[in-house]
Each structure stands twice: as C-alpha cells, then as structure tokens.
N, C-alpha and C positions, 0 to 999 in steps of 0.2 A: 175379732174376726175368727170364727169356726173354721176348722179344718178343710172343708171344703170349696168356701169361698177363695181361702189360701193358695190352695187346688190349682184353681180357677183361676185368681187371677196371676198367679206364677205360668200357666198354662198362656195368656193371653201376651206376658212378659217376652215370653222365649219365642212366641210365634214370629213376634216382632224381629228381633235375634236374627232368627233364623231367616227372615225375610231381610234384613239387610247382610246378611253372611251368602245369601246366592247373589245378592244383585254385586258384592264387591266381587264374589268370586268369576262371576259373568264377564266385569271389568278387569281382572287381572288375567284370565286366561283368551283375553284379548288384546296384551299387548305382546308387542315384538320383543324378546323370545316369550312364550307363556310360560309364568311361575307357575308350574303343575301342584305345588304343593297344597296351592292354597284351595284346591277344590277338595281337600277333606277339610273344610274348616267348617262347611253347613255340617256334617256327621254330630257333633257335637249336641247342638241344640234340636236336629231333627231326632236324636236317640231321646232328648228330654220329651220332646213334644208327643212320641210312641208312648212312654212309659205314663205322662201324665192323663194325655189322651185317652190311653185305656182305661185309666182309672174313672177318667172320668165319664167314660161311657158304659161299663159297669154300674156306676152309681144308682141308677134305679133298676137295674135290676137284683142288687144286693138288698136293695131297701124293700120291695115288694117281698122277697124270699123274707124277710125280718118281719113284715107286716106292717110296713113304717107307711110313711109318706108318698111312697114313689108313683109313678105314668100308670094309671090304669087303664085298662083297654075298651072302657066304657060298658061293661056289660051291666 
C-alpha cells in the first residue's frame, strides 16, 4: 500500500474515532452531574482528521504543480 492510500485510509480510521468520541461525549454531558471533561476528548482525533484532511486535499494540487497525475480542469 502507497503512501497515500495509507493517507486515506488512516483518514477514514479516525473519522470514525471521532464520530464515536462526539456521540459518547453528547452522552456523558448528559448525565446528572455532567463530566465536563469528557468534551475535550473529540480534540484528539478532530486535530488528526485537520492535519490528514489537508493533506489530502492538497494532493492534486501538488501533483498538477509536479506535472503528475492530478484533476485537470478539462481544457
């Protein structure tokens, strides 16, 4: 697997993550007292999902500047 499949699917990994880290967090700052803590615990994977995210929205346009492979605009 290439680097950016890797990317990709680590990107897919954490989305997941993260989508179960709001819905507990939804559930715990709804019980009686609410554990405030736990609402920095999406921070985590929402910081991975920025970082891979951009990378991988980048991707074609680093690849176009190279002259590679990348989204042409059909002209």
């Amino acid at each position: 697997m290439n680097w950016n499949k890797w990317i990709r699917q680590f990107h897919r990994w954490v989305s997941i993550a993260f989508t179960l880290s709001v819905i507990a967090t939804f559930v715990a700052l709804a019980q009686k007292p609410p554990v405030e803590w736990v609402s920095y615990v999406p921070l985590f994977p929402l910081a991975l999902l920025l970082l891979s995210g951009l990378y991988l929205f980048a991707l074609p346009y680093l690849a176009r500047r190279r002259g590679g492979h990348g989204a042409t605009d059909g002209t």
